[in-house]
N, C-alpha and C positions, 0 to 999 in steps of 0.2 A: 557826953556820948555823941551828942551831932557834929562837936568838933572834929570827933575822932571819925565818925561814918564821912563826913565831908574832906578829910584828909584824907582815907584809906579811895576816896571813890573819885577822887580827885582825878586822873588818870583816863577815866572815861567821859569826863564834861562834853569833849570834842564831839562824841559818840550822840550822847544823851542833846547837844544844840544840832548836828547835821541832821540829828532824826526830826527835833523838832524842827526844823524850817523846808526837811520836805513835807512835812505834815501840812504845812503852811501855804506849800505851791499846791500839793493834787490837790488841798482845800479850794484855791483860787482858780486851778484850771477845773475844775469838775463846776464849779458854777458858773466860769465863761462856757462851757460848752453847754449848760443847759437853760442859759438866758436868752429868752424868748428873742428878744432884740438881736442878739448874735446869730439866731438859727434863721431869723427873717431875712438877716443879711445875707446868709449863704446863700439862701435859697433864690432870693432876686440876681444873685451872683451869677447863678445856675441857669436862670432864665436871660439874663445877660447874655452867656456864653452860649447857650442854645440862639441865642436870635442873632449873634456875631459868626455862628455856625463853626465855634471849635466844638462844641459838644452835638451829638445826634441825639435824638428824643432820647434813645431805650438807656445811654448813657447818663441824661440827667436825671431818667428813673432812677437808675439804679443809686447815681451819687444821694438825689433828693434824700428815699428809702432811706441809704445809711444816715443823714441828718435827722429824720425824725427817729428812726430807731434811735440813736442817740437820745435824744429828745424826752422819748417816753420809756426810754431803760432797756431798747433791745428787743419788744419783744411780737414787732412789726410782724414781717415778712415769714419770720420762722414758722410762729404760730399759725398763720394763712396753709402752709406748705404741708404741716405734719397731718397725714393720713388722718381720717377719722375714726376714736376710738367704737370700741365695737363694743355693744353691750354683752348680757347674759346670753345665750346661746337659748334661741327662739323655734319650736315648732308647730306652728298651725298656734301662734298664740297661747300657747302652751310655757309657762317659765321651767326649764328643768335647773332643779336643785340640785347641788353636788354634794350635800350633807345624806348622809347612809339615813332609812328612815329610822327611827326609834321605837322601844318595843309599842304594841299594838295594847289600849288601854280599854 
């Protein structure tokens, strides 16, 4: 029977190796991009190019930002930005509950 599944399936090998060797790069590029060594590098890069004065400060912020967001998964600057969640709706220290009361015991 494997003789025959590896005959019948023979046709997609091509398929079944190009999938596995991109598997292989975004494996490789996903931990160059988050090797400490590499981020250090960009980042003295950045201070390089700010003190050579192609880049403006608020420029290397922003480039820095996207490096560590990378870094730590993205979830930098967003999180700083999004509005603050608002609790229970508060009066005089009072919590009102939105459940209907129940019968009286």
């Amino acid at each position: 029977m494997d003789l025959l599944w590896a005959l019948l399936t023979l046709p997609y090998a091509p398929v079944r190796g190009l999938t596995a060797v991109v598997g292989v790069i975004a494996r490789e590029a996903e931990s160059r991009q988050r090797n400490p060594v590499n981020v250090r590098r960009e980042l003295e890069e950045l201070d390089a190019a700010v003190a050579a004065g192609e880049l403006s400060a608020e420029e290397r912020d922003r480039a820095e930002q996207r490096v560590l967001d990378r870094l730590t998964g993205g979830a930098g600057r967003a999180e700083r930005q999004r509005p603050p969640r608002r609790g229970p709706a508060r009066e005089g220290g009072v919590r009102h509950d939105r459940r209907r009361p129940g019968p009286a015991a």
